[in-house]
N, C-alpha and C positions, 0 to 999 in steps of 0.2 A: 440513517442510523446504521452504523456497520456493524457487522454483526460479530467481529473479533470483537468489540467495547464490550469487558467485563461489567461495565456498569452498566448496561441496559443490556444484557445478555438474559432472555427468557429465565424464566429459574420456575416450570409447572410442577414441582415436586414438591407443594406448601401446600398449607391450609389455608387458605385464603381468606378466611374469618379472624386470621392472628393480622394479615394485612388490616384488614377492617378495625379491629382492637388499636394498630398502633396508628391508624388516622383518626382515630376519638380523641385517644389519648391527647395527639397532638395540638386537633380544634379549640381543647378546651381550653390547653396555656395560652393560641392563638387568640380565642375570643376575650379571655382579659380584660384585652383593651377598650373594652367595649365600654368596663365600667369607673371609663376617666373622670364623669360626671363625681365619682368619691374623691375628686382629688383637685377638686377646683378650689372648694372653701378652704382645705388646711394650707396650700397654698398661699392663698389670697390673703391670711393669718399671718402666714408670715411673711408677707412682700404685699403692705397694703399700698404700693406704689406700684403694683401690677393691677391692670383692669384685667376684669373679667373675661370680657373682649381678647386682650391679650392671651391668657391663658387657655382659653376654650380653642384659641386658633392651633394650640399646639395637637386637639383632638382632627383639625381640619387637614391638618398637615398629614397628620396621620392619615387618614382616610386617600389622600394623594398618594399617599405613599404605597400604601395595598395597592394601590390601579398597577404603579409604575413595576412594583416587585412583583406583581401575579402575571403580566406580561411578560418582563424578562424570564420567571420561575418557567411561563410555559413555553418560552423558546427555547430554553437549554435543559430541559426533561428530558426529551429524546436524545440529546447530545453526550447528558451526564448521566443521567438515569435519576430516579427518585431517593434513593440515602443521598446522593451529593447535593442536592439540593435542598430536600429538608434539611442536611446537616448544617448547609451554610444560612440555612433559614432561622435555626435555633440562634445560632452566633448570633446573627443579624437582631434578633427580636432579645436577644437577654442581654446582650450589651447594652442595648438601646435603655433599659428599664436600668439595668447598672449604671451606664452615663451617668441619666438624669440624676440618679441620689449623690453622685462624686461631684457633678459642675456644678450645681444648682445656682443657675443664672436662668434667665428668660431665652436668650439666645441657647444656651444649653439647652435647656428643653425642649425648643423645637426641632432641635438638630436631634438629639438622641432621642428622645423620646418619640418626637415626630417624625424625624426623617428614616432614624436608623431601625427603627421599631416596628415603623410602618411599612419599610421598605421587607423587612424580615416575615411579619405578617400576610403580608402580599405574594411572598417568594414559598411561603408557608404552605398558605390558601389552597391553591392551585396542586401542587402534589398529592393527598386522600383521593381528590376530586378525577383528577385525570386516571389516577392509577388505579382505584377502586372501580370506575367506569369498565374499564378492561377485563378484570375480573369479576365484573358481575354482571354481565349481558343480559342477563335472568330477571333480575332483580335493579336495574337501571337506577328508579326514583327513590325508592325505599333505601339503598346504600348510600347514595350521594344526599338523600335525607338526613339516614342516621349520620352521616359524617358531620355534615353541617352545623346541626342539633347537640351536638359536642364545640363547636364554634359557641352557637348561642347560650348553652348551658357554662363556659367559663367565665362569661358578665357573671353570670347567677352565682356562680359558687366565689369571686371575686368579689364581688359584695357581700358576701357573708361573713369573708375572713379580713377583708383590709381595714375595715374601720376598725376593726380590734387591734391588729396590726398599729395602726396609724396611729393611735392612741396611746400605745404602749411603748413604740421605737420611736416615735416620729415617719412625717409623709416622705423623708431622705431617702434615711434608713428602711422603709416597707419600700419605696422602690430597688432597692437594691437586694434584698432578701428575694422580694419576688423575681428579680432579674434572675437571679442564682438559681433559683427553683424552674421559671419557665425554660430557660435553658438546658438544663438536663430534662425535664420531659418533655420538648419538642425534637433534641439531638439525642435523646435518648431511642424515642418512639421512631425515627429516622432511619434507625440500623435494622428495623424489622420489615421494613417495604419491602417486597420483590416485582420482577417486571414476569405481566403476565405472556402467555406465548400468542405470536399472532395469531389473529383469528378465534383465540381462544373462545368455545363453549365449556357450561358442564356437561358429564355424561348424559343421555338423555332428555335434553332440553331442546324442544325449536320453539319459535316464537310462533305465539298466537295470532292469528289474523289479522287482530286490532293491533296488535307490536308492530307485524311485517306492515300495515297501510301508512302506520306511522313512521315509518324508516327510511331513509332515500335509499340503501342500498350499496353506499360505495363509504369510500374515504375521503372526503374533501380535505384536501389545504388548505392552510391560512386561506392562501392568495387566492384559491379554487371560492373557498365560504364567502371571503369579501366581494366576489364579482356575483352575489346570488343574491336578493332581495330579504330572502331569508333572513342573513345573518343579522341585516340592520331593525325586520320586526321584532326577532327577538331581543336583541336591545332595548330596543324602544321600551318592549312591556317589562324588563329590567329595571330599568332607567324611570320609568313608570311607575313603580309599584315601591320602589326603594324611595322618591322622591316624597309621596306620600305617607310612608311610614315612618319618615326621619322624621316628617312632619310633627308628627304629633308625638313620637319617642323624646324629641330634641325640646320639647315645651310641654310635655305631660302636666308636671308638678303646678307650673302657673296657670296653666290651660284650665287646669284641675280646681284650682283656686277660685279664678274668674268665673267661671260657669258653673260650681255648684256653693262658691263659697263657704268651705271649710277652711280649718286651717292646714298653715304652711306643715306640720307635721305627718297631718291626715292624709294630706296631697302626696307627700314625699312617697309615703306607704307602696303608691302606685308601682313606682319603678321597680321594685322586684318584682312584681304581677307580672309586668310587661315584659322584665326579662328571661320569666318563666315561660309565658305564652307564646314569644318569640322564640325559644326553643323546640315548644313543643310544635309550632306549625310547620319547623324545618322536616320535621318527619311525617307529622301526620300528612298532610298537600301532599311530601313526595311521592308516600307510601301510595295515597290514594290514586296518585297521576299514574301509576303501572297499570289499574285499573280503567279506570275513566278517561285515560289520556291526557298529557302535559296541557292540550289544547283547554279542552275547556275545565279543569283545576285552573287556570290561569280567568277567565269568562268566569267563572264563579270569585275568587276573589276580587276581583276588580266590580263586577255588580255585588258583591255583599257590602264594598268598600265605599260605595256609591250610597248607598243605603246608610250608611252609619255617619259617617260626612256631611249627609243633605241631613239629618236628627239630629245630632249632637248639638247644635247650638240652642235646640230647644229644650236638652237636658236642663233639669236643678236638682236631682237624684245622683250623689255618692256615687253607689253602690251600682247604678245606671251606665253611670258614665263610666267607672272602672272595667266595667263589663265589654264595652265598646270599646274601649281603649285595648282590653284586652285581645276583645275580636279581630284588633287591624294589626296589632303585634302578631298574631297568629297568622295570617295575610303577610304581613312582611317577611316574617320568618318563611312563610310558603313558597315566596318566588325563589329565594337563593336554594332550597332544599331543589325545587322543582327544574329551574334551567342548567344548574348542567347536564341532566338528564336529557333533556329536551335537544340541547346544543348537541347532544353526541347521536341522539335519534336522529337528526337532521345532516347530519356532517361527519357521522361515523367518529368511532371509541380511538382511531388510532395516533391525531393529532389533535385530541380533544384540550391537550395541554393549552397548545397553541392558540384555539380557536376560542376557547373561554376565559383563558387571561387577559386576550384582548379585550371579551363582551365584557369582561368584571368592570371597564373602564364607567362601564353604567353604571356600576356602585357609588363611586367616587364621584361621578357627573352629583347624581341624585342627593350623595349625601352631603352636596356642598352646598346644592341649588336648595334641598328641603328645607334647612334648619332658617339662611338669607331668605326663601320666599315668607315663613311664615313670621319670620321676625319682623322685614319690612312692610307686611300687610300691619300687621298689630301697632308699628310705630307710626304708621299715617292713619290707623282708622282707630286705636286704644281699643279695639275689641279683637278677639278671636275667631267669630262669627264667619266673618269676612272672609277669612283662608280656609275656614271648615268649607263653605258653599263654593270657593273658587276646586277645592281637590274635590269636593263631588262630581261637577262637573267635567274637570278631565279626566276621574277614574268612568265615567258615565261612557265618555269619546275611545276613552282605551280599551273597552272591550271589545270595540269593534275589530282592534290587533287579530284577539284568539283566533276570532271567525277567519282570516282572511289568512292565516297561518296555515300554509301546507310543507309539507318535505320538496324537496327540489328535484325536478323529474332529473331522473338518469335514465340514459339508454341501457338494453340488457347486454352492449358490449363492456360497460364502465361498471358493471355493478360487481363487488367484491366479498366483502367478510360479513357483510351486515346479515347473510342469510345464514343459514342455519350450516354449522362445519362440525366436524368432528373436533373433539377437544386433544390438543396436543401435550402426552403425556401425561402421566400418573396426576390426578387431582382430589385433595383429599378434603371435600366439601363439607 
């Protein structure tokens, strides 16, 4: 990163709570997409020569697409800085939603909606997460929480307003409106990023005993993180914890059905819970992980998730089962709140871009394999059961990840910024 580029050129003469503001801001148009599930049946209304199958693929494509865009997004942060990227992130993600309402073909959709949307989301992601990281060495899990939790809270407030939308203009027209709108608040929220100064602390902060044991102490590289054991458990409980969540997000409403037999109305109810619940555990896990440590916030979701999994089939209570459902949204939402914090403990804040665009590839693993395992359990056995007691058992094996999760020794010739520095320049916290 040279340090002539205006665009990643330090700028510690901010508030760094306005950075904060404008990676909420941005999560929320980001998360959106989350709540495609609104836009399957008006759809399918009007192109009943589209399967279900077909259109749901356009969500999968998406989700591909976040891996691909939060990789590249966190290659070329340090090279362009964070407005260039979010800016090209907004384009990317509000065209995509404009696309879809101008082609409206099948093939359209997955292009623009899927590929250009996903790609935008992904390019998106990674920027709060990396850059917020930097500036808050203090507060690691609780900011990469709050950022998140703005991710998870745009499903929520997207299901509040589109079926009103969809109802009123049509599902064209509401993609395209919405296109117009996420675009200026993601390129909007883009021009308020700044790059924090190396090394940066705040004034009087060093880290706590329990921070420094958790910290490696240097800056790892991509290439540095890839040759360390490290980088692939946390994956793993990534890849983990998101596979299982999709799980039961991706098939709530039927699941819902099946196992306490209400109706298809009562069922539907669920999915704002979950997209609430899913919000709130991006913050609450993180918050908690500053405390308790990344390590076992991760050991405790994965045994609560174990717990709820191996029960669930023995639910016939609503109100039971909503609750549980809740609980593992609250679990899912924890891991993403929680690992980039983790990933920057272990691999240091300065290529975090890098280092966790790559791990997001776990999102997109989890959330293709989740939704394909629990369908194809249910179409060979017509029960639910079955993939509830298969994820208890691997969330039961995956705990064993936390335990065996440490930072990667460094020698005290390699060790750099992760200890406690003086904060460079005026910082108005």
């Amino acid at each position: 990163m040279a340090a002539s580029n205006p665009a990643v050129a330090a700028d510690p003469g901010v508030n760094r709570w306005n950075v904060a503001i404008a990676g909420v801001i941005m999560q929320l148009a980001l998360g959106a997409i989350y709540a495609w599930s609104l836009f399957v049946k008006p759809l399918n209304a009007i192109h009943p020569d589209w399967s279900r199958t077909d259109i749901t693929l356009t969500f999968s494509i998406a989700l591909v697409g976040l891996g691909v865009g939060a990789i590249v997004g966190g290659t070329y942060l340090d090279k362009y800085g964070p407005r260039a990227v979010a800016t090209v992130a907004g384009i990317f993600y509000g065209v995509g939603f404009i696309g879809a309402g101008l082609i409206q073909s099948l093939w359209g959709l997955w292009l623009t909606y899927g590929v250009l949307s996903g790609i935008g989301m992904g390019l998106g992601y990674i920027v709060p997460l990396a850059t917020l990281i930097k500036w808050f060495p203090d507060k690691r899990g609780l900011i990469t929480g709050l950022a998140v939790a703005g991710f998870g809270g745009g499903a929520v407030v997207t299901t509040l307003i589109a079926p009103g939308l969809i109802s009123g203009v049509g599902v064209y027209n509401t993609f395209i409106v919405l296109g117009v709108v996420y675009l200026i608040m993601v390129a909007g929220a883009a021009q308020f990023y700044r790059v924090a100064p190396a090394g940066y602390t705040p004034p009087g902060w060093t880290p706590s005993a329990t921070q420094a044991s958790q910290r490696a102490g240097k800056d790892f590289t991509l290439q540095e993180s890839l040759r360390t054991w490290q980088w692939y458990v946390l994956w793993a409980m990534l890849f983990l914890n998101v596979t299982a969540g999709v799980m039961v997000i991706s098939q709530a409403a039927p699941m819902t059905q099946e196992i306490t037999g209400v109706d298809a109305t009562t069922a539907s109810s669920i999915v704002i819970l979950i997209s609430i619940f899913n919000g709130a555990g991006r913050l609450f896990w993180a918050w908690l992980s500053d405390t308790i440590t990344r390590r076992w916030v991760f050991l405790a979701m994965f045994l609560i998730q174990f717990v709820l999994f191996l029960i669930m089939p023995a639910i016939t209570n609503f109100f039971l089962l909503a609750t549980f459902f809740m609980i593992v949204a609250l679990c899912y939402g924890g891991g993403f709140g929680t690992m980039p914090a983790f990933a920057a403990d272990y691999f240091g804040p300065k290529f975090s871009g890098r280092i966790y665009g790559l791990m997001l590839s776990a999102w997109s693993a989890g959330g293709v394999l989740g939704p394909i395992l629990i369908a194809n359990v249910y179409d060979n056995t017509k029960k639910y059961s079955s993939a509830l007691t298969i994820v208890a058992v691997v969330m039961l094996v995956s705990a064993v990840l936390p335990f065996i999760a440490r930072p990667p020794r460094v020698g005290p010739a390699e060790a750099t910024n992760e200890r406690p520095a003086t904060a460079q320049g005026p910082s108005r916290v």
